[in-house]
Backbone as a printed PyTorch tensor [residue, N CA C, xyz], in Angstrom:
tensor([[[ 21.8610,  11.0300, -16.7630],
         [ 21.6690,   9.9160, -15.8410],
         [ 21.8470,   8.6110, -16.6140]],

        [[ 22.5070,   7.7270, -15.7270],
         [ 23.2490,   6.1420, -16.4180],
         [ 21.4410,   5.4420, -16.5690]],

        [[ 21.3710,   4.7620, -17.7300],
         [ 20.3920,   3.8490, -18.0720],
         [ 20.5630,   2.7170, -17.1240]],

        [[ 19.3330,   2.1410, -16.8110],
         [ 19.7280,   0.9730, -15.8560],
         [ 20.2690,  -0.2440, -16.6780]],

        [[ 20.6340,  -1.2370, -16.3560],
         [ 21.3040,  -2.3420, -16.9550],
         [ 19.6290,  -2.9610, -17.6340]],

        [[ 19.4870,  -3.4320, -18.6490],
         [ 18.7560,  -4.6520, -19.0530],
         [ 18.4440,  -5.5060, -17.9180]],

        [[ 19.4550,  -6.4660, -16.6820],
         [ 18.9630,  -6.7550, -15.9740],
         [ 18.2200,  -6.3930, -15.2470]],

        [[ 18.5590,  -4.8660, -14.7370],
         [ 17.9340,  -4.1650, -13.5560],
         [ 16.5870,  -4.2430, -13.6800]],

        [[ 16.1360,  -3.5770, -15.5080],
         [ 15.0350,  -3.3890, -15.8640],
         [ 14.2800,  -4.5970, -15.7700]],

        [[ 14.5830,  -6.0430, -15.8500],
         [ 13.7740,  -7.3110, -16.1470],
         [ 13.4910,  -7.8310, -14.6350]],

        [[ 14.3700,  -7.1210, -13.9030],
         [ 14.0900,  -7.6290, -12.7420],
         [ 12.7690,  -6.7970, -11.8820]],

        [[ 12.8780,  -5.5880, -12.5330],
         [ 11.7990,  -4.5850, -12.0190],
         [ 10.6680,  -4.8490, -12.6470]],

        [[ 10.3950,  -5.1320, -13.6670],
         [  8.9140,  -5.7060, -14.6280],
         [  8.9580,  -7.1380, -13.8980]],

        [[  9.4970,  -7.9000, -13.7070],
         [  9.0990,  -9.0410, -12.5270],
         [  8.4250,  -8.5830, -10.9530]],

        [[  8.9810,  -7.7460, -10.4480],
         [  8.5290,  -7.2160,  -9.2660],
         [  7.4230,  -6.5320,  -9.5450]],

        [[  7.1490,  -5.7000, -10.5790],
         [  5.9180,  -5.5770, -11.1040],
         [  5.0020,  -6.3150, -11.5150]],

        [[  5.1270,  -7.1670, -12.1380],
         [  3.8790,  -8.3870, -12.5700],
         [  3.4130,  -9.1540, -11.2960]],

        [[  4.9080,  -9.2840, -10.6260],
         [  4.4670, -10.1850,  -9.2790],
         [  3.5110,  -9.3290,  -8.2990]],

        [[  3.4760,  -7.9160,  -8.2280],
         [  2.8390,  -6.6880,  -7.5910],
         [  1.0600,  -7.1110,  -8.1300]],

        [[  1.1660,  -7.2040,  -9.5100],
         [ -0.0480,  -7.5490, -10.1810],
         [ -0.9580,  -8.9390,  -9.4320]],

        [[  0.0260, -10.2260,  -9.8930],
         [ -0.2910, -11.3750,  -9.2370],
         [ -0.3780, -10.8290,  -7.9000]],

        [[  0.1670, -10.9480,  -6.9020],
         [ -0.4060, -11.1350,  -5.6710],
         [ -1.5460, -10.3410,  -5.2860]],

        [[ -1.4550,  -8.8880,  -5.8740],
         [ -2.8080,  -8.3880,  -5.7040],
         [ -4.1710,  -9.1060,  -6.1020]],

        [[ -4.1760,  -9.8780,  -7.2100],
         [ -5.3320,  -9.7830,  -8.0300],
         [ -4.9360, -11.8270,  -7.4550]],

        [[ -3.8930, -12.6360,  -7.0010],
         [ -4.2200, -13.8870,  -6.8960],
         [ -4.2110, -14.2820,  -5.2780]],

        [[ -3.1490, -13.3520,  -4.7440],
         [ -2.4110, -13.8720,  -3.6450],
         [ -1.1060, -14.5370,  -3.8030]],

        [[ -0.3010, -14.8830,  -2.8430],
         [  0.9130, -15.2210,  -2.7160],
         [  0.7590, -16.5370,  -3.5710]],

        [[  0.0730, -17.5300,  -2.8620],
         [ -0.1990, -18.8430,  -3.0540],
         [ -0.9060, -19.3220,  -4.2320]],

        [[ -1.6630, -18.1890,  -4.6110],
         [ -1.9700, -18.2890,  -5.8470],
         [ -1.5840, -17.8460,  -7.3440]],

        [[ -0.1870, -17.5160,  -7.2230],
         [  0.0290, -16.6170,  -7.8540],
         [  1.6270, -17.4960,  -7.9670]],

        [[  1.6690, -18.5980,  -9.0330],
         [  3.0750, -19.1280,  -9.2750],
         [  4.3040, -18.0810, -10.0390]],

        [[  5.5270, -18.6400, -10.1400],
         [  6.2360, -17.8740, -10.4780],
         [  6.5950, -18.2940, -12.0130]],

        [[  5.9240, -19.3200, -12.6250],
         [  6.1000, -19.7580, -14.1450],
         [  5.2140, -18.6930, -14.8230]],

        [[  4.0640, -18.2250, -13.8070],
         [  2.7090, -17.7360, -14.3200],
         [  3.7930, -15.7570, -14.5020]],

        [[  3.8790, -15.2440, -13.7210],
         [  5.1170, -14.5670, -13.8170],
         [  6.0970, -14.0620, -14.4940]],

        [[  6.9920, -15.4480, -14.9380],
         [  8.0310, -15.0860, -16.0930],
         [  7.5270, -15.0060, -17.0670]],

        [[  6.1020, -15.9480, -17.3180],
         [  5.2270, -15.9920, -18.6400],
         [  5.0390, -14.5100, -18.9000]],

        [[  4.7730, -13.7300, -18.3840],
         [  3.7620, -12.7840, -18.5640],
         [  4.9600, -11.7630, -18.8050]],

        [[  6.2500, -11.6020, -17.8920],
         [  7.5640, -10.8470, -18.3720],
         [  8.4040, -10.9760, -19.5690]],

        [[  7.8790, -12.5690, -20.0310],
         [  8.7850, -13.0050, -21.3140],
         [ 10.2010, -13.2850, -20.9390]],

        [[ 10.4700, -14.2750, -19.8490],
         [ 11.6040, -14.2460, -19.2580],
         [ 12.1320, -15.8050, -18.7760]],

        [[ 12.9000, -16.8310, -19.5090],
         [ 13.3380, -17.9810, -19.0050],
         [ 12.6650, -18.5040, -17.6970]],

        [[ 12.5690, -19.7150, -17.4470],
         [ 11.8640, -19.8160, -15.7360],
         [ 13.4050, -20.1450, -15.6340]],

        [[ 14.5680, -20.8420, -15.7180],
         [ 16.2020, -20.5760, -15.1030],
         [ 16.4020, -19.5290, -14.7320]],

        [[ 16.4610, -18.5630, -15.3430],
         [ 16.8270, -17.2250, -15.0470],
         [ 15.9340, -16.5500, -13.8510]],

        [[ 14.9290, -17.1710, -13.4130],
         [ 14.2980, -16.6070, -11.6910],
         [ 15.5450, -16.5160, -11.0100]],

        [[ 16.0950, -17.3220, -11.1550],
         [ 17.2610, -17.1580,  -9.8500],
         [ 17.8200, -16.5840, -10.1130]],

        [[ 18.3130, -15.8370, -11.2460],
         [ 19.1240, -14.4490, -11.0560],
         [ 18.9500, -13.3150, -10.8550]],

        [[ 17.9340, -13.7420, -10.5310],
         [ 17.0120, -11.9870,  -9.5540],
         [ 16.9330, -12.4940,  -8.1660]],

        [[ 15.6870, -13.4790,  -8.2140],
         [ 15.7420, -13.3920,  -6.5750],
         [ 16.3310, -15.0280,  -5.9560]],

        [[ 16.5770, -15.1500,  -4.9770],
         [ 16.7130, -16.3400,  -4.1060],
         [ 15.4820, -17.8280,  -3.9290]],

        [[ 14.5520, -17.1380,  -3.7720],
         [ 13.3780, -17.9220,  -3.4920],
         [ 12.6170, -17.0080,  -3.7560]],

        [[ 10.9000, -17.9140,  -3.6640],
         [ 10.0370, -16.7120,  -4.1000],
         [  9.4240, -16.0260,  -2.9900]],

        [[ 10.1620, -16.6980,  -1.5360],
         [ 10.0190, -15.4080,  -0.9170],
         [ 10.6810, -14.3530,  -0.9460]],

        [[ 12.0090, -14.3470,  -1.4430],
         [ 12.6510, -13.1510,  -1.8330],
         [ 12.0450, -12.3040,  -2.6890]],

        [[ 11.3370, -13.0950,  -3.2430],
         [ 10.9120, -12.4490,  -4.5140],
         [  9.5030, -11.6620,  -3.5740]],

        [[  9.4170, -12.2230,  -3.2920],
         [  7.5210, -11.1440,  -2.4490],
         [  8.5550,  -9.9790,  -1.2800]],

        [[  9.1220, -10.3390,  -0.9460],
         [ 10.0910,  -9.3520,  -0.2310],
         [ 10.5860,  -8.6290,  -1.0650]],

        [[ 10.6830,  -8.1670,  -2.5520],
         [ 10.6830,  -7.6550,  -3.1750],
         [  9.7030,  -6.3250,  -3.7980]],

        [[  8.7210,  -7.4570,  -3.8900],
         [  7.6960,  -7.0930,  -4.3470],
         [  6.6390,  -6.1040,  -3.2240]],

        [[  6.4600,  -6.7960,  -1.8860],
         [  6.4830,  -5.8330,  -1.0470],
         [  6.9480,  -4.5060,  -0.8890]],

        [[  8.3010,  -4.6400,  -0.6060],
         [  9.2790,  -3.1660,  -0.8880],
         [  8.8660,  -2.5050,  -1.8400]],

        [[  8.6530,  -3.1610,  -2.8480],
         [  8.1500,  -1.8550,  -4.4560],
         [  6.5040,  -1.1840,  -3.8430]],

        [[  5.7980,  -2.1410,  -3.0100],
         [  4.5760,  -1.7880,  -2.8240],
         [  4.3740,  -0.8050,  -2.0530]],

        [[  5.4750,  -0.5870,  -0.7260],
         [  5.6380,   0.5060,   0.1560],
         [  6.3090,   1.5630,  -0.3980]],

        [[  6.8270,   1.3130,  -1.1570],
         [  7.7170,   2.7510,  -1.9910],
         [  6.3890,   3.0930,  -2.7630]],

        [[  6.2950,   2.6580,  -3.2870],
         [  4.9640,   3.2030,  -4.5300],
         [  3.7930,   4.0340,  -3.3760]],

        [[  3.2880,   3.5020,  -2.3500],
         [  2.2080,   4.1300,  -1.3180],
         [  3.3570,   5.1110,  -0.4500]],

        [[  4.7240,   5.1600,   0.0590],
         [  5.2120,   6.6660,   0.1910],
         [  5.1370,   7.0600,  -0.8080]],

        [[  5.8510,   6.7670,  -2.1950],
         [  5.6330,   8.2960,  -3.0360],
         [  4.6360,   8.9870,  -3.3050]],

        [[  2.9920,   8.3310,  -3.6120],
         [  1.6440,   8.3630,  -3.6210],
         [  1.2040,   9.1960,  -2.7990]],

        [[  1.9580,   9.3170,  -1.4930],
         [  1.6170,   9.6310,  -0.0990],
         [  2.1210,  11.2120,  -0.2060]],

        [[  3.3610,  11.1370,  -1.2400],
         [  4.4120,  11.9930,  -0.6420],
         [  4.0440,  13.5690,  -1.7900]],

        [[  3.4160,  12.4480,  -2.6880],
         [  2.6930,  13.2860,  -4.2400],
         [  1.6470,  14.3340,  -3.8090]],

        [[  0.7690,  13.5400,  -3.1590],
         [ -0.8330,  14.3060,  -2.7410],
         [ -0.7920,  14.7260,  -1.7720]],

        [[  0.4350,  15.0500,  -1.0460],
         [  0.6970,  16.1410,   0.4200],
         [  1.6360,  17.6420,  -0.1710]],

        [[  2.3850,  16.6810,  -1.0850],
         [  3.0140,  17.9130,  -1.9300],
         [  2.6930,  19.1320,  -2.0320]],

        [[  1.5600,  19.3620,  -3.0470],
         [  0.6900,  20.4030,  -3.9480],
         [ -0.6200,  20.5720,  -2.7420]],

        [[ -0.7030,  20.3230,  -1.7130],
         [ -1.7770,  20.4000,  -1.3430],
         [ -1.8040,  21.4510,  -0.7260]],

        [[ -3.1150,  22.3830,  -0.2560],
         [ -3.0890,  23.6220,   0.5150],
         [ -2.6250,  23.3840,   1.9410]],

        [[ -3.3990,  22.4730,   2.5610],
         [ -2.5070,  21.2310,   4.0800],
         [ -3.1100,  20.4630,   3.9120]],

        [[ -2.3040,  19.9260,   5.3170],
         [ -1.7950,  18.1800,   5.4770],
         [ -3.3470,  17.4840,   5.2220]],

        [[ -4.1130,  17.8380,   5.5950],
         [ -5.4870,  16.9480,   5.8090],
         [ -6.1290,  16.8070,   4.1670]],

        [[ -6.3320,  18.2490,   3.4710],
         [ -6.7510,  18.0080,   2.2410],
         [ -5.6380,  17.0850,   1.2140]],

        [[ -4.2670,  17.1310,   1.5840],
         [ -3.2210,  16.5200,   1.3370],
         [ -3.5680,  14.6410,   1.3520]],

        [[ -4.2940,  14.5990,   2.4380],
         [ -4.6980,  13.3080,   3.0340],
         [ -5.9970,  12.7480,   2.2530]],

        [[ -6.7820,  13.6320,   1.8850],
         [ -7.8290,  13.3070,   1.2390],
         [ -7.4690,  12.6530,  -0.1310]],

        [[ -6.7210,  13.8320,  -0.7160],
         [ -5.9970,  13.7130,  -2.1410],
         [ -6.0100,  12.1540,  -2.1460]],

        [[ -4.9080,  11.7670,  -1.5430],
         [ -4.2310,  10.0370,  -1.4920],
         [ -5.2810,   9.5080,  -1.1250]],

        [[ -6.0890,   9.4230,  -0.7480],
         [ -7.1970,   8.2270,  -0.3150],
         [ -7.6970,   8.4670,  -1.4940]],

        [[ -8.6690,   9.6390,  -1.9400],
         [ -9.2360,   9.5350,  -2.4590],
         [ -8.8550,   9.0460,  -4.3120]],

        [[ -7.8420,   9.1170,  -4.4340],
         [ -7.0030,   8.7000,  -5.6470],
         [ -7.0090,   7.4650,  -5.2450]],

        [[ -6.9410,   6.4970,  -3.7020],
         [ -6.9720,   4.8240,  -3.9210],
         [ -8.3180,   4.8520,  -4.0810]],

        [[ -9.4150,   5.8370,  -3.4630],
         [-10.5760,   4.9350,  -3.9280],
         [-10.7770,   4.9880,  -5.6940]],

        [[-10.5450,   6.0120,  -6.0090],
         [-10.4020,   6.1520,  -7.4510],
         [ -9.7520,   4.7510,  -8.3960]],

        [[ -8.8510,   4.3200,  -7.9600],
         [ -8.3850,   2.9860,  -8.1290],
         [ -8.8440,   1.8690,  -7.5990]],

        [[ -9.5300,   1.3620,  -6.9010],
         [-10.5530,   0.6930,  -6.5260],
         [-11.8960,   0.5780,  -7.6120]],

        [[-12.1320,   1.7490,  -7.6110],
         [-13.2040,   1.4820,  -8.4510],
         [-12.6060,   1.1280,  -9.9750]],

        [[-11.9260,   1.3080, -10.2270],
         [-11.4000,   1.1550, -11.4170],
         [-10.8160,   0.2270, -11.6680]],

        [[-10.4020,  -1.0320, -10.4850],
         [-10.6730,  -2.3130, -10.7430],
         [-11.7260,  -3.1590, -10.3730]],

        [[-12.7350,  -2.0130, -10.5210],
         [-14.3460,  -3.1260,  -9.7320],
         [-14.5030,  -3.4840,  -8.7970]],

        [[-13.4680,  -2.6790,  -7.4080],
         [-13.5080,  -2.8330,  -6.3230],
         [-12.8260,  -4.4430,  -5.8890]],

        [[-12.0660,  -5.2600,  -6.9640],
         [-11.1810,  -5.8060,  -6.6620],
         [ -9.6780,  -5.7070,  -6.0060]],

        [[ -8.8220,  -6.6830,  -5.3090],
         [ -7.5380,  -6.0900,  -4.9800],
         [ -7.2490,  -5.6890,  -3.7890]],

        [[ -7.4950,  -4.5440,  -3.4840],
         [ -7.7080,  -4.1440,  -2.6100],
         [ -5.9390,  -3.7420,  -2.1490]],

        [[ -5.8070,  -3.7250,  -0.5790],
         [ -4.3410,  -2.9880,  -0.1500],
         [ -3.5000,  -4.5560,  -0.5590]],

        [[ -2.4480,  -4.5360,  -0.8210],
         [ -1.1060,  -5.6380,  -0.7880],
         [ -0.1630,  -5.9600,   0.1490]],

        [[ -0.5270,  -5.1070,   1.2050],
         [ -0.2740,  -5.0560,   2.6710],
         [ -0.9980,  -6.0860,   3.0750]],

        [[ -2.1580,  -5.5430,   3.6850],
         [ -3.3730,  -6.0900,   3.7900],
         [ -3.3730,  -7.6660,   3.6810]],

        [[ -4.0600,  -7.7360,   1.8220],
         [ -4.2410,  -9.2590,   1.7120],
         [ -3.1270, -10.3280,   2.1000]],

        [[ -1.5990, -10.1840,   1.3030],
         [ -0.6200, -11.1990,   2.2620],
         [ -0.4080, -10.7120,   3.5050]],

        [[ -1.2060, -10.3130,   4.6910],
         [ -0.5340, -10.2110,   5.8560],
         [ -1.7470, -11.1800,   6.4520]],

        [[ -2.9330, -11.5320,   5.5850],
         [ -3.8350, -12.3320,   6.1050],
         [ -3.5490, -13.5150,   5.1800]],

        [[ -2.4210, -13.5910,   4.4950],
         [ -1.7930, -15.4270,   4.3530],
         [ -0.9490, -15.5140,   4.4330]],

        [[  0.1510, -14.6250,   4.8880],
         [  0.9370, -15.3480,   5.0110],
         [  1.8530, -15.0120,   6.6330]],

        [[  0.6720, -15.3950,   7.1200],
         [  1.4020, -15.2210,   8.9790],
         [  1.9270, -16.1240,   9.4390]],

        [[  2.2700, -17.6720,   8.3760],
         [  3.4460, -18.0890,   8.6280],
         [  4.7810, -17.9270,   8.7710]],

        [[  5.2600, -16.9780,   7.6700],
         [  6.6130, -16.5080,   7.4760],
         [  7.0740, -15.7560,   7.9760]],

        [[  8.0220, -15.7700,   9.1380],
         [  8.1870, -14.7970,   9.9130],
         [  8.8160, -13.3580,   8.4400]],

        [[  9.9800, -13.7080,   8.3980],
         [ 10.3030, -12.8520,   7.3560],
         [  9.4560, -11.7270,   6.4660]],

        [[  8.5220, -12.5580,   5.9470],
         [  7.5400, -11.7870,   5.2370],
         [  6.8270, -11.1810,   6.0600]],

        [[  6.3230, -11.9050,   7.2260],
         [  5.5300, -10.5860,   8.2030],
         [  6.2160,  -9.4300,   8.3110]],

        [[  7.9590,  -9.1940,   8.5280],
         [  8.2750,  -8.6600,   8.8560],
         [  8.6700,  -7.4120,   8.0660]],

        [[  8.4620,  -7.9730,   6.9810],
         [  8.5590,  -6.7480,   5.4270],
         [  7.0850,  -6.4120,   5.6050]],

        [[  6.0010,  -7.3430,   5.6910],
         [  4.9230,  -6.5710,   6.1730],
         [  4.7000,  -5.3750,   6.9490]],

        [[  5.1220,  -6.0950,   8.2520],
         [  4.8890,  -4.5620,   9.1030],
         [  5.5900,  -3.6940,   8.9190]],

        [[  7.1020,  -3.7570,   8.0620],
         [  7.5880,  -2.1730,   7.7900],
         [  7.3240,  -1.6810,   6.6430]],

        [[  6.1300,  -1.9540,   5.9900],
         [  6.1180,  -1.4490,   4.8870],
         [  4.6260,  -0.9710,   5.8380]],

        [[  3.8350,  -1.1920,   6.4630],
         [  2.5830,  -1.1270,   6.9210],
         [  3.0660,   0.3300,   7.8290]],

        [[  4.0420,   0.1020,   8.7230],
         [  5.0100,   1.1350,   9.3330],
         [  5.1550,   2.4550,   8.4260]],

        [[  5.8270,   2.1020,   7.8500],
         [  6.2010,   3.5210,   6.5000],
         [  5.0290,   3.9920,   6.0290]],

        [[  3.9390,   3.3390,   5.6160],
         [  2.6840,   3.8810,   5.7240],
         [  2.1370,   4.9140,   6.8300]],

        [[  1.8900,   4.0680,   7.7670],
         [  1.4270,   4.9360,   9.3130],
         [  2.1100,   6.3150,   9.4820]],

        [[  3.6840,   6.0940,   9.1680],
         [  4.6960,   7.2330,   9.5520],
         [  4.3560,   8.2940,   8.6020]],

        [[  4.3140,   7.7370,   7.6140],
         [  3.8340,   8.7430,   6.4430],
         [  3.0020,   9.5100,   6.6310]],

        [[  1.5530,   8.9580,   6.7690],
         [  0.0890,   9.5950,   7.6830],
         [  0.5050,  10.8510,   9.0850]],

        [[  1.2140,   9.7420,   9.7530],
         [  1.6110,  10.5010,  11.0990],
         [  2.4450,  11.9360,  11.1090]],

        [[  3.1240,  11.9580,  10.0320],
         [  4.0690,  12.7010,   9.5040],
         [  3.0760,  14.4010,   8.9620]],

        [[  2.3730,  13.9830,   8.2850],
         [  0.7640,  14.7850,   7.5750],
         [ -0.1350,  15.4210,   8.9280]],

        [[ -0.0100,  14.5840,   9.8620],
         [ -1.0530,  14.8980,  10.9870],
         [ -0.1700,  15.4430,  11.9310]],

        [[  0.9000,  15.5840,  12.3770],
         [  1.6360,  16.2510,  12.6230],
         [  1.4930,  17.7360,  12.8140]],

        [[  1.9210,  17.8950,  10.8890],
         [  1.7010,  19.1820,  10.6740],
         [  0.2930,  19.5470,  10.7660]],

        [[ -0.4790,  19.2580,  10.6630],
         [ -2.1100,  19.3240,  10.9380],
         [ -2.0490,  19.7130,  12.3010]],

        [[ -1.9370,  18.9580,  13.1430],
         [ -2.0440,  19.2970,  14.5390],
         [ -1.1160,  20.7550,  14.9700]],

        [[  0.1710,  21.0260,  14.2230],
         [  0.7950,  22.1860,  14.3130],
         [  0.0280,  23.3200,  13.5280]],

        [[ -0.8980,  23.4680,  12.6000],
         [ -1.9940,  24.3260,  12.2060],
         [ -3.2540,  24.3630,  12.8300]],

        [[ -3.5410,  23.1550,  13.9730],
         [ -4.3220,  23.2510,  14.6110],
         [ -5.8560,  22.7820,  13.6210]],

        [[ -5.4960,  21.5550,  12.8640],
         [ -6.4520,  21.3310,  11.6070],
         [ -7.1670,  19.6250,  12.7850]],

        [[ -6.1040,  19.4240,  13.3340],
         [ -6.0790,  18.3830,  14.2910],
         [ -6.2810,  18.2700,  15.5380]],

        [[ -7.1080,  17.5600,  16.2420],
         [ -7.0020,  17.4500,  17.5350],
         [ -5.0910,  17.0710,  17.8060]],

        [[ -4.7320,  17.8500,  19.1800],
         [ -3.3100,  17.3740,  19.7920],
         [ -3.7460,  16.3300,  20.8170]],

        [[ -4.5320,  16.2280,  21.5640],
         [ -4.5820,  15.6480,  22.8520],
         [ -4.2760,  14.3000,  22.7150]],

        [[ -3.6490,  13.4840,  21.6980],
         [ -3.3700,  12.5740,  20.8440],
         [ -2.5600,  12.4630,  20.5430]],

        [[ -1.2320,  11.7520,  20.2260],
         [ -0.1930,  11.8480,  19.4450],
         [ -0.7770,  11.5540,  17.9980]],

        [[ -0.0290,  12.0430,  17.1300],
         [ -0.0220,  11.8510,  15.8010],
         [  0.0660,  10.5410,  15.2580]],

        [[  0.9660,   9.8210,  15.6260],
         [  0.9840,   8.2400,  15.1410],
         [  0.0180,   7.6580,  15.9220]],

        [[ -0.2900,   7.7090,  17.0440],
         [ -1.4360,   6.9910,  17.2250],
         [ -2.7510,   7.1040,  16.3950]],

        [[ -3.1740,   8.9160,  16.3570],
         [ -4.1950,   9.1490,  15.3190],
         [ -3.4200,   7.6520,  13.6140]],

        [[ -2.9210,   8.2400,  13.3280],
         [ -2.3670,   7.5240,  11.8590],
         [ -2.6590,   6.2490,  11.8960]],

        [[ -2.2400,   5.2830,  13.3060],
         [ -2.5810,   4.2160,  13.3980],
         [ -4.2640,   3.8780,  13.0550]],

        [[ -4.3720,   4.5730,  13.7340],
         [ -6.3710,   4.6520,  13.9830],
         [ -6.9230,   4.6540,  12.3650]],

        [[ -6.5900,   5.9780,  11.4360],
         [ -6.6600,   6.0680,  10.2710],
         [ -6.5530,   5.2620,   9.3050]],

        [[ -5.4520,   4.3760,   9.7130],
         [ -4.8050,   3.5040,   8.6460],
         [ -5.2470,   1.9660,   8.8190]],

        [[ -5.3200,   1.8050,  10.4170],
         [ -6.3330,   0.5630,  10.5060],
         [ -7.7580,   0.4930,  10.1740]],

        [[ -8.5750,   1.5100,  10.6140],
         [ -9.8030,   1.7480,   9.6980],
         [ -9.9870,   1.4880,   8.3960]],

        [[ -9.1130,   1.9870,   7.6840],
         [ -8.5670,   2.3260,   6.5800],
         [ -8.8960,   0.7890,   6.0310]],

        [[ -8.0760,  -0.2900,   6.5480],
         [ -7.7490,  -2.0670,   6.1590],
         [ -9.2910,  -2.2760,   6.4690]],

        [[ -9.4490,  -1.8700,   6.8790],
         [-11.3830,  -2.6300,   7.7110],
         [-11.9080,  -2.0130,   6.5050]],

        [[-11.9030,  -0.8620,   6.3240],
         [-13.4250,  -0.4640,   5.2460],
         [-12.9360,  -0.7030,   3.9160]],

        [[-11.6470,  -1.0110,   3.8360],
         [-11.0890,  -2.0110,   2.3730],
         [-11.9750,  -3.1940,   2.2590]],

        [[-11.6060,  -3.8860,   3.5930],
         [-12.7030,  -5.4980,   3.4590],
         [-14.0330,  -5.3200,   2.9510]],

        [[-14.7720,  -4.3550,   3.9910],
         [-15.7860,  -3.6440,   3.7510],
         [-16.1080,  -3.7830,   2.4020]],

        [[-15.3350,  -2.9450,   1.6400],
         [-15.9840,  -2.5750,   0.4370],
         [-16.0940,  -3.6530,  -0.5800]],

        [[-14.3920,  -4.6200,  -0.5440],
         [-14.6980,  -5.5790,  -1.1840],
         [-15.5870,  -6.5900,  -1.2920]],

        [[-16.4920,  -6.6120,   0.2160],
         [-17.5010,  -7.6210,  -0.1080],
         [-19.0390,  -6.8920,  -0.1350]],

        [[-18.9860,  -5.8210,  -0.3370],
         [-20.5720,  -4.4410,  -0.5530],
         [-20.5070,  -4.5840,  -2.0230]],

        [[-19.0680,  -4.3410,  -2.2820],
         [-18.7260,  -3.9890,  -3.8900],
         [-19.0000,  -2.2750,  -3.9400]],

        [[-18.5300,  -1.4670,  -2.9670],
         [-19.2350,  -0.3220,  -2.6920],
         [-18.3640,   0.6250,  -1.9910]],

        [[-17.9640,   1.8790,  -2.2630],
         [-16.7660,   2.6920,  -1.4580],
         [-17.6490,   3.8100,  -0.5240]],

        [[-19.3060,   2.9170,  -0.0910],
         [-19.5600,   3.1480,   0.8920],
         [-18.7090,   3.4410,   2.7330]],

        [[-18.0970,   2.1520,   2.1190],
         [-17.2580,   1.9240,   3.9180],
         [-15.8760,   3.0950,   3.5200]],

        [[-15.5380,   3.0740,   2.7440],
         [-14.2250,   3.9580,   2.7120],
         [-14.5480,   5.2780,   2.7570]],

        [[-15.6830,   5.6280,   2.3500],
         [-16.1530,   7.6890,   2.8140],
         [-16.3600,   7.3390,   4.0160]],

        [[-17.4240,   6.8540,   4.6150],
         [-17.7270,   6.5830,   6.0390],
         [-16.6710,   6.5870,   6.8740]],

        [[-15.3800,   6.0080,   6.4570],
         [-14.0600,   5.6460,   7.3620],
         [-13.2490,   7.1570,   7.4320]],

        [[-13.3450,   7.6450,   6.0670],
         [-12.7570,   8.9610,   6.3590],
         [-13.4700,  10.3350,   7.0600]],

        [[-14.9450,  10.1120,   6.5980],
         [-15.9850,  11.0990,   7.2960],
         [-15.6100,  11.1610,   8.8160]],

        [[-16.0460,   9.7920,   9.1360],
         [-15.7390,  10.0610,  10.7010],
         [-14.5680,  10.2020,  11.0340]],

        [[-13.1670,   9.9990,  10.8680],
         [-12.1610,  10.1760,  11.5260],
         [-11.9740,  11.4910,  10.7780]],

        [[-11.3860,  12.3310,   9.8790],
         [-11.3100,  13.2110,   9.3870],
         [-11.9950,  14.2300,   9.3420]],

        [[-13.2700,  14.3200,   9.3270],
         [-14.2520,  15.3360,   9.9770],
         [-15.3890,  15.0090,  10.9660]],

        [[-14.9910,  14.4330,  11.6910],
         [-15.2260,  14.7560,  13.3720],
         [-14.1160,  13.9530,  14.0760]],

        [[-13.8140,  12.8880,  14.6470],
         [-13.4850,  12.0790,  15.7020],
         [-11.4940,  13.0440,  15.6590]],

        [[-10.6830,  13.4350,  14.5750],
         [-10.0570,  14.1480,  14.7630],
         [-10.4500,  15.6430,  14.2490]],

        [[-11.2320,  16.0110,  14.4960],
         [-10.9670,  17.4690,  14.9760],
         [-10.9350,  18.4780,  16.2600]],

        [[-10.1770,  19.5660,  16.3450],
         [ -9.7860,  19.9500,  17.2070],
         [-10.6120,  20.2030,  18.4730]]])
């Protein structure tokens, strides 16, 4: 397999650091000098990756939804089914949660509560928020075809339900400091409110 170019690579450790910043600053808080600093990378040379720095969070977004399908796609893999499959991945974000002190939190999430000016960026929002859900929906699916799931439901709606909960007992926790709200969120939907 071809090595990626030097560029490719500098441009991907930017989309990464910027993944870092916005998690841990926000969009707005999170400049793009602060950025190249941290990549070791000209501030001229921004523009030969992205356009603006909303391109650049439209970037950075995209890496964030790929990283939560593959995550998604990892802990359904190896699993006995879809539901313990489901546990796996949550329970590996709460695992990461705590392991930044319950800082951070989803990257969905926090820029979709600053930046609902930009149409654009909302709109990498919701399909990366989308690919999420589908992902879930995709898991519950087969659940509901083993009968691990209530049917009387469609599947993406359940996922929706899951995954919006999901953003709520994130907030939750970040201001408890506590992955109280995130068992609670899965207890009840996962063993009772969907079962068969």
């Amino acid at each position: 397999m071809a090595r990626p170019r030097r560029s490719d690579d500098t441009r991907q450790m930017l989309v990464e650091e910027g993944s870092a910043g916005f998690l841990a600053n926000g969009y707005h808080g999170t400049g793009i000098k602060q950025v190249l600093d941290a990549v070791g990378v000209p501030k001229g040379s921004f523009y030969n990756y992205f356009d603006s720095k909303e391109s650049f969070a439209q970037a950075v977004i995209d890496h964030y939804s790929l990283c939560i399908q593959r995550n998604l796609a990892d802990a359904l893999g190896p699993a006995a089914d879809p539901i313990e499959g489901l546990r796996v991945f949550f329970d590996r974000l709460i695992d990461d949660f705590v392991a930044a002190d319950y800082t951070g939190g989803c990257l969905i999430a926090n820029l979709g509560g600053e930046l609902e000016g930009s149409a654009t960026l909302r709109e990498s929002l919701s399909g990366a928020f989308t690919a999420w859900r589908d992902g879930v929906a995709v898991a519950l699916r087969e659940a509901q075809a083993q009968k691990l799931v209530r049917d009387d439901i469609d599947a993406a709606e359940l996922a929706d339900l899951l995954v919006e909960s999901w953003e709520g007992a994130v907030i939750r926790m970040k201001i408890e400091r506590s992955i109280r709200p995130l068992r609670n969120c899965l207890r009840r939907l996962l063993d009772d409110y969907f079962l068969p």
